[in-house]
C-alpha positions in Angstrom: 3.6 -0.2 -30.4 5.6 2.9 -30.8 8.6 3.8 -27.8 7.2 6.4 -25.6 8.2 9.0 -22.7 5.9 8.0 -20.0 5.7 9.6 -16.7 4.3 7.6 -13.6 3.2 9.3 -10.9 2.6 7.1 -7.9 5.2 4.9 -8.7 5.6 3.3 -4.8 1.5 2.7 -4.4 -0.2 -1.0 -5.2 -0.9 0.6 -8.7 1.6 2.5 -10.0 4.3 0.1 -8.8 3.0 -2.8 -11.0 2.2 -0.3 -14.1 6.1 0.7 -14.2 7.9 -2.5 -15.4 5.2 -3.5 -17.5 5.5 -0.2 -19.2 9.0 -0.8 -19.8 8.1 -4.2 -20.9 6.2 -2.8 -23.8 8.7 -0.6 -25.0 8.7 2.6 -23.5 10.9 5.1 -21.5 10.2 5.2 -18.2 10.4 8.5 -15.9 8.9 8.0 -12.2 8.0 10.6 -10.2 8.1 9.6 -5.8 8.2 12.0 -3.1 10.8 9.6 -1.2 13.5 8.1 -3.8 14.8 5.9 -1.4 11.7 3.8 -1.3 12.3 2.5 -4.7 15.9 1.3 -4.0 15.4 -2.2 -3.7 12.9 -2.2 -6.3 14.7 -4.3 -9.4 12.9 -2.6 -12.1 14.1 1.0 -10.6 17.1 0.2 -12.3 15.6 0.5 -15.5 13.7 3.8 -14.7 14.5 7.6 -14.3 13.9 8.4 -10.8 12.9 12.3 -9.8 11.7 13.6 -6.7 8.4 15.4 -7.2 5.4 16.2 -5.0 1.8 17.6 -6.2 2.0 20.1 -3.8 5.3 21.6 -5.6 4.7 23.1 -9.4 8.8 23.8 -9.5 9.1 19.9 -9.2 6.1 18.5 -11.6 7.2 21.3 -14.1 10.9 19.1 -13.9 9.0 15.9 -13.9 6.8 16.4 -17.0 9.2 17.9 -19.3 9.3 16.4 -22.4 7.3 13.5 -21.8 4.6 12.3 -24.2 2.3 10.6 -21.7 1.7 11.1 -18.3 -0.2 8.7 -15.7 -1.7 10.1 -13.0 -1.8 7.6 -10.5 -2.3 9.5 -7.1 -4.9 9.0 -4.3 -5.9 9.8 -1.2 -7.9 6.8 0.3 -8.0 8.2 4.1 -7.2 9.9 6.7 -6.9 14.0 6.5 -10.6 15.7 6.1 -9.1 17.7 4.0 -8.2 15.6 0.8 -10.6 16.8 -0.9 -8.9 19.9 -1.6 -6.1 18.1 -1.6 -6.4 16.1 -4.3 -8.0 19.3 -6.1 -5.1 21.2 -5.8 -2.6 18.5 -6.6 -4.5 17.4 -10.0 -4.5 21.3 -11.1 -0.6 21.4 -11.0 -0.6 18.6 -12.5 -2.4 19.6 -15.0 -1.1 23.2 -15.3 2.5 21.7 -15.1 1.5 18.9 -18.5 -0.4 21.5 -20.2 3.0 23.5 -20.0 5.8 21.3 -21.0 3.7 19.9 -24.2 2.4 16.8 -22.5 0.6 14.5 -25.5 -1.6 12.6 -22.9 -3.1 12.1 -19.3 -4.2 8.9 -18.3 -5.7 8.8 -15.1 -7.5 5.4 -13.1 -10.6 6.8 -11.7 -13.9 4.9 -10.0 -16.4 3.5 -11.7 -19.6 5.0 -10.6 -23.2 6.0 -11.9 -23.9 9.2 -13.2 -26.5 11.8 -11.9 -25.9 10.0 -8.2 -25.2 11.2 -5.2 -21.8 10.0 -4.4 -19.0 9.7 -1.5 -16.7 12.3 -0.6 -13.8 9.9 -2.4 -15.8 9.2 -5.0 -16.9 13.0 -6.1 -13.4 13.7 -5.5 -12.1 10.9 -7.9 -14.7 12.3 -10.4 -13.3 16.1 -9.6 -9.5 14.9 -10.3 -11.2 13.5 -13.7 -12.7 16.1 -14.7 -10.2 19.0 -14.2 -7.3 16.6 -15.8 -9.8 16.4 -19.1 -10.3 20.3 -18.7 -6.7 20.9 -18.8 -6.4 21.4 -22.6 -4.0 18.0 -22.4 -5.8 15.2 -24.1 -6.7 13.1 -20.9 -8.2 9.0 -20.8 -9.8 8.7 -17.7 -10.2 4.6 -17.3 -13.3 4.0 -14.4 -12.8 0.9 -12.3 -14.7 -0.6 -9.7 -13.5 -2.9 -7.1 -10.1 -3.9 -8.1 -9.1 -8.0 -7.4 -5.8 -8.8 -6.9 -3.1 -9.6 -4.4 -3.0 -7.1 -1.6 -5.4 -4.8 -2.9 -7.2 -3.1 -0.4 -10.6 -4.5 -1.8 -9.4 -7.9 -1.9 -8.0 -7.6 1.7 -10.9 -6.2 2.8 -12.9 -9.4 1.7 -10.5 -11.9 2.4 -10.1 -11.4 5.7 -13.7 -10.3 6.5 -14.9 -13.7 4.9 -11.8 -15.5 6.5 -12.5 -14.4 10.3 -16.7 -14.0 10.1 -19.0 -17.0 9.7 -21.9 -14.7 10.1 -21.1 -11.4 8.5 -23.6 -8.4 10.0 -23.4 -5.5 7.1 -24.6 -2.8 5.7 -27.7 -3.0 3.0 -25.0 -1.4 0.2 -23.8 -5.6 0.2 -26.6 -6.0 -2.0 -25.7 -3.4 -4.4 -24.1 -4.3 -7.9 -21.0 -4.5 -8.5 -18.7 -5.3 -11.2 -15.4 -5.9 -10.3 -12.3 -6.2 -12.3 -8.9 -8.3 -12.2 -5.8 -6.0 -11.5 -3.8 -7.7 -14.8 -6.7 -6.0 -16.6 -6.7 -2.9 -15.1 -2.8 -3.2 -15.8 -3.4 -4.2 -19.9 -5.6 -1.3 -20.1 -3.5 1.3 -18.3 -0.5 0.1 -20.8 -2.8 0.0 -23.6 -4.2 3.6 -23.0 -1.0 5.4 -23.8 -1.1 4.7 -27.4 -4.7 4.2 -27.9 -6.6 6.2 -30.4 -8.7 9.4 -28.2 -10.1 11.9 -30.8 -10.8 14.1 -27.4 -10.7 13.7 -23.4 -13.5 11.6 -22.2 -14.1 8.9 -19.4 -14.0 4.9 -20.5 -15.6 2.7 -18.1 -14.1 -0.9 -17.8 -14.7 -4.0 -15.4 -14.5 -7.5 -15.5 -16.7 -10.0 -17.1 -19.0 -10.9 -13.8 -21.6 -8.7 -12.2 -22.4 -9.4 -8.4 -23.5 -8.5 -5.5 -20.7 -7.6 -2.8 -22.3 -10.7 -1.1 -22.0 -12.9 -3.6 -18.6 -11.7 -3.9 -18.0 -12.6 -0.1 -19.6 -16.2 -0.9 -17.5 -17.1 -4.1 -14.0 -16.7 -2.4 -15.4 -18.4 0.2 -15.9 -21.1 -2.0 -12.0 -20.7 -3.8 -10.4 -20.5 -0.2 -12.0 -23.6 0.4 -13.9 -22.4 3.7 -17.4 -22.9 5.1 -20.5 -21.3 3.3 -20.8 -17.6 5.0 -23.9 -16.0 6.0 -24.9 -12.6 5.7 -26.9 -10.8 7.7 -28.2 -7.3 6.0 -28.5 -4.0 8.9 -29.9 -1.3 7.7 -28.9 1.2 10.7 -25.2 -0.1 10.7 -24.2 3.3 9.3 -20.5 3.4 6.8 -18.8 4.7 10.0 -19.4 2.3 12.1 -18.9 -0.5 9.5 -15.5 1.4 8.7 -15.0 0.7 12.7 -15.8 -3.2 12.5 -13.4 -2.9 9.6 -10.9 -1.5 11.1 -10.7 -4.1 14.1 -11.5 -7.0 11.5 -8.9 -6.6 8.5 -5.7 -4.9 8.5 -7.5 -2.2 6.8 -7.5 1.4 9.2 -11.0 2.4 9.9 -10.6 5.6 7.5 -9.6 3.8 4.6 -12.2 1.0 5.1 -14.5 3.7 5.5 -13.7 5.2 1.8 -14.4 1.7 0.5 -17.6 1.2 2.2 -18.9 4.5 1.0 -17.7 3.8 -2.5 -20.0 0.7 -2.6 -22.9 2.5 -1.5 -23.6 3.3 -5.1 -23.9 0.3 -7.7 -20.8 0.4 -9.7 -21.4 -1.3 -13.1 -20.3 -0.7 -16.6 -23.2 1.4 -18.5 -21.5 1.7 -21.7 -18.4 -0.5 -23.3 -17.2 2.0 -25.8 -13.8 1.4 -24.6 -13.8 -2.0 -26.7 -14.0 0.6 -29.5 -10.3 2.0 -28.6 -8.7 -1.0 -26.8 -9.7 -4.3 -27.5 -10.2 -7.2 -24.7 -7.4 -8.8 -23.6 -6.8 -12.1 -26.4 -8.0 -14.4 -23.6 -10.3 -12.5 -23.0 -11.2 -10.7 -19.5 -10.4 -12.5 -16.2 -13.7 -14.1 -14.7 -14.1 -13.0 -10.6 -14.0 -16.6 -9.5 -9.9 -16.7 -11.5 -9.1 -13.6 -10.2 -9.4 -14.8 -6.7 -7.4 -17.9 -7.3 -4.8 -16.0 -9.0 -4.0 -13.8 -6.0 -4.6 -16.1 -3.3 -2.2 -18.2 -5.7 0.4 -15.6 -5.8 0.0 -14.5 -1.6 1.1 -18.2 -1.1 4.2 -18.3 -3.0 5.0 -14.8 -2.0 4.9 -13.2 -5.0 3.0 -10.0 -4.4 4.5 -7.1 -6.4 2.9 -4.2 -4.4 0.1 -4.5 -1.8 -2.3 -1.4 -0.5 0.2 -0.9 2.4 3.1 -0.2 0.3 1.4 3.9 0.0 3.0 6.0 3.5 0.8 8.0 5.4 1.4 11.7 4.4 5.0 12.8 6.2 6.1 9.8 6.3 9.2 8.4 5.5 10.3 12.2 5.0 10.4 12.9 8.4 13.3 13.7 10.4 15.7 10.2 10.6 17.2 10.1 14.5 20.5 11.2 12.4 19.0 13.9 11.3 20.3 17.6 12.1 17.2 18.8 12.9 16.5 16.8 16.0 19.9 18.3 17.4 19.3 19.3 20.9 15.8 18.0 20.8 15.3 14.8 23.8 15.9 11.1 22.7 15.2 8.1 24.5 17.2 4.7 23.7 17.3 1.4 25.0 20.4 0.1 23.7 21.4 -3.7 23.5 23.8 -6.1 22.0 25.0 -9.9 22.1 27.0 -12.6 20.6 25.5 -15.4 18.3 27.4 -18.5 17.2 26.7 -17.8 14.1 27.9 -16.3 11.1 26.8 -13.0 9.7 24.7 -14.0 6.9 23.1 -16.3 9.3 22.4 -13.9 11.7 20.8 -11.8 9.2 18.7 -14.2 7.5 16.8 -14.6 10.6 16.5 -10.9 11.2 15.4 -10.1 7.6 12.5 -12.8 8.3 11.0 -10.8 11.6 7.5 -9.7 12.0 4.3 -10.9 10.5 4.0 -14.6 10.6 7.3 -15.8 11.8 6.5 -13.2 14.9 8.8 -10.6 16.9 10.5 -12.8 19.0 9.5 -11.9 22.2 6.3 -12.1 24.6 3.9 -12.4 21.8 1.1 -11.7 24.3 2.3 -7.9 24.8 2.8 -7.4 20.9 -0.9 -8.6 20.5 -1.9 -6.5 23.0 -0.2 -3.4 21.7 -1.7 -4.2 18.2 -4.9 -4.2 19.1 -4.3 -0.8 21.4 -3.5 0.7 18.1 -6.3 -0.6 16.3 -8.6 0.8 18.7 -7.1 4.5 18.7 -7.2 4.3 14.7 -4.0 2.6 14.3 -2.7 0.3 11.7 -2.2 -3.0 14.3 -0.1 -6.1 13.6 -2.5 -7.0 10.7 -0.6 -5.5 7.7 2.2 -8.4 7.9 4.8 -8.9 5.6 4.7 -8.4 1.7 7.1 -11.0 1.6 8.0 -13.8 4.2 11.7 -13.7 3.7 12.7 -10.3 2.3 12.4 -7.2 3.2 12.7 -3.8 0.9 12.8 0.2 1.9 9.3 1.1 2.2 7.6 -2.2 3.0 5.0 -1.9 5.8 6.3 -4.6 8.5 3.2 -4.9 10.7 2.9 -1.3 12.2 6.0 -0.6 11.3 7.5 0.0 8.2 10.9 -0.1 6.6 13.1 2.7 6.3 16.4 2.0 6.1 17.9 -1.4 5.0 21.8 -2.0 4.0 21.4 -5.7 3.4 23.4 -8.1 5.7 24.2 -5.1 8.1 21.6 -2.9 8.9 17.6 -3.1 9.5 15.9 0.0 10.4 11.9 -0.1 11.2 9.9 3.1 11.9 6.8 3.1 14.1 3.3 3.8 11.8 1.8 2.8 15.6 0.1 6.0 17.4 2.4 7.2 20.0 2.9 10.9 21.2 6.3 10.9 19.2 8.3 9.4 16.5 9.6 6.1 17.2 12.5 3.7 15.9 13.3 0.1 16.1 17.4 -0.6 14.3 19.8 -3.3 14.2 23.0 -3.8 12.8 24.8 -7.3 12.4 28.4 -6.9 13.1 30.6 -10.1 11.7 32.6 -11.4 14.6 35.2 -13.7 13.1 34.4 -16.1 10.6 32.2 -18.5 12.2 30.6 -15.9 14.9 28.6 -12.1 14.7 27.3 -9.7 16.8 23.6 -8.2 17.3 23.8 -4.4 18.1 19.9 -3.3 18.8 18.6 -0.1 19.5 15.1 1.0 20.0 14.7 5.2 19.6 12.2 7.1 21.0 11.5 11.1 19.9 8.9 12.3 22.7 6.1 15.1 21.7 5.5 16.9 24.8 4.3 15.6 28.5 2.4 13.2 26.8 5.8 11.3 25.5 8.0 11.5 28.1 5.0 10.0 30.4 4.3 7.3 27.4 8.1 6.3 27.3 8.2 5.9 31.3 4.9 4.1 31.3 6.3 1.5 29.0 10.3 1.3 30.5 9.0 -1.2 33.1 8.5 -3.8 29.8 11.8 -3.3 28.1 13.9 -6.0 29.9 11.5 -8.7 28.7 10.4 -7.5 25.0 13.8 -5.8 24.2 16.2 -8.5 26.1 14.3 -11.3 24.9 13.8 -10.2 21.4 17.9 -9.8 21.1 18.3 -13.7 22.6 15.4 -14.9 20.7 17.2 -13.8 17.7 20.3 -14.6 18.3 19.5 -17.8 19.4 17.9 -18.8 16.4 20.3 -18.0 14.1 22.6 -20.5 16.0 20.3 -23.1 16.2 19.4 -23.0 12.0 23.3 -22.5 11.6 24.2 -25.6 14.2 21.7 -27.7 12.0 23.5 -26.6 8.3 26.6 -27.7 9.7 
């Protein structure tokens, strides 16, 4: 395979973050292209990468980013949210475009949706076949690769199944769970998005690919069933459960916000099944040959217990965030800030102390009144919010950019300092830091701070409204911690 320039757009979302090292495993040079740097800083392979910042939105920056690259991957989506990412995304793919077409960009590959032709189709899915299209019309020669429902560790379709099959033994649905579907393994989506920027492609066209098995979305529900080693499920089929109110049920179901389990409800109303395999033609199945469904649930319900899940569909922010103003930033001079402010000893040393911090959220819990996070999660699940069902990519380490429940990771120096922002709806931005202070060599010091950024009436009434709580979540959660880092460093001892 010959050494390439490759630019990879989307470099911190569930795709894009897996494509990068293995494109630097086969050889090429690697140029990634991130609105927010800093969420790549923990990443190990980022050290192996050029970094630029770059937004769609911004032809001065992708004009920067694609210059002198051979291929470029456009990896970019906008699964939910704004009403207007339609436009969005048609506006952000035409820069793109413009911007390849410019600096003497050799290829486009682009991951679009596998979906039948001369069909009515979703607002995401005409828009994924929009993006397509104007990529292949840009003069650049463009692969667009069409894939259905992609299997893997934290991918929002998998999530969406696992934990609708995990929590319902009698699943109501909507009569698209019939439809046919043929879903593929994210290694193969991987081998083919490596193997597509060196493929032969006389001209732009569309190549669809998918896995070896064709199913039913129930079926699909009933054979991890099966792997997970749970109880048959039964499906019941409702014809007037419309996609927004199933996007609803999903929403309070799965970690999955309603909007985004919306756009993959409305993506399965269609069937989505391989019509024509020309793409054997171009890039030959993997040697072993494609990864049955039935494997590629045990492989990531395999790698989710050992913790080895590279990116999940969390690891994409919601649009403005993390670029918005830090509580250090100059911009919020003058503006009003709310603090509760806390500290305490442990009897412990500092990496102890941080261990145990590092390890917060998710399973191993907040450390405080678990009730009134539960509560509060399911508050936020009911307004639209994300909730407490995200977790943790990782049960013991954290990185810049991981989603932490509702919160997410914005700043981490490690053993010294653990900022969370809020992804929780509140009238106002919101901040949850500590910083572990060593305090002699067999002792440290837990400095806490939660921040609060009011909008208007509405946040200064929120912050009051909630002040009453403080003493018991914020106290406890600073002796909670504390405490058990002096208990696991009494018991190494």
């Amino acid at each position: 395979m010959s050494r390439l320039r490759v630019l990879v757009t989307g470099a911190t979302g569930y795709i894009g973050g897996r494509l990068a090292p293995r494109l630097l495993a086969a050889g090429h040079d690697v140029r990634v292209m991130v609105r927010s740097p800093e969420k790549l800083r923990d990443i190990p392979w980022a050290r192996q990468v050029e970094i630029v910042r770059g937004d769609l939105t911004d032809p001065e920056s992708l004009a920067s980013a694609t210059e002198d690259m051979d291929v470029v991957y456009f990896l970019v989506h906008s699964m939910g949210g704004s009403e207007e990412f339609v436009e969005a995304e048609r506006r952000g793919a035409s820069n793109m475009a413009a911007a390849a077409k410019a600096s003497g960009v050799g290829r486009i590959v682009y991951l679009g949706g596998l979906h039948p032709e001369d069909t009515d189709l979703s607002p995401h899915m005409r828009s994924r076949a929009q993006v397509g299209r104007i990529l292949m019309d840009s003069g650049v020669p463009t692969m667009v690769l069409q894939a259905g429902v992609v299997i893997g560790s934290g991918s929002a379709s998998f999530e969406m199944i696992r934990h609708l099959t995990n929590r319902l033994p009698v699943m109501t649905t909507p009569k698209w769970v019939n439809n046919r579907i043929q879903p593929i393994a994210v290694r193969d989506v991987l081998y083919y998005l490596v193997a597509a920027a060196t493929a032969p492609l006389p001209h732009s066209r569309t190549f669809d690919i998918g896995g070896p098995d064709v199913l039913t979305y129930g079926d699909m529900m009933k054979v991890y069933a099966e792997v997970a080693d749970l109880r048959r499920r039964r499906v019941l089929v409702l014809p007037v459960l419309t996609p927004r109110l199933a996007g609803l049920w999903i929403g309070l179901v799965t970690p999955i916000p309603s909007s985004l389990g919306r756009a993959l409800i409305e993506s399965l109303h269609n069937d989505a099944v391989v019509t024509d395999h020309d793409i054997d033609d171009v890039i030959p199945p993997p040697e072993e040959g494609l990864t049955p469904y039935r494997r590629a649930v045990q492989l990531a319900l395999r790698r989710m217990k050992n913790g080895e899940v590279e990116t999940n569909w969390a690891n994409a922010s919601p649009v403005g965030a993390p670029s918005d103003p830090l509580p250090s930033d100059p911009d919020w001079a003058g503006e009003v800030v709310y603090t509760d402010e806390r500290s305490a000893g442990c009897d412990a040393d500092a990496d102890t102390l941080w261990r145990v911090l590092e390890s917060i959220g998710g399973e191993n819990g907040w450390y405080s009144f678990p009730l009134a996070w539960v509560i509060r999660g399911w508050l936020d699940r009911l307004v639209g919010g994300v909730g407490l069902t995200r977790g943790r990519r990782d049960a013991r380490r954290l990185n810049t950019g991981d989603p932490l429940d509702f919160w997410r990771v914005e700043e981490i120096d490690r053993g010294r300092l653990l900022r969370l922002r809020a992804e929780m709806r509140t009238p106002g931005g919101a901040w949850l830091e500590w910083r572990v202070v060593p305090d002699g060599p067999y002792r440290s010091r837990l400095e806490q701070r939660a921040i609060f950024f009011p909008k208007g009436i509405a946040g200064r009434l929120y912050w009051y409204s909630i002040l009453p709580f403080h003493g018991v979540i914020f106290k406890g959660m600073l002796a909670n911690i504390t405490g058990a880092a002096a208990r696991e460093y009494a018991a190494a001892e």
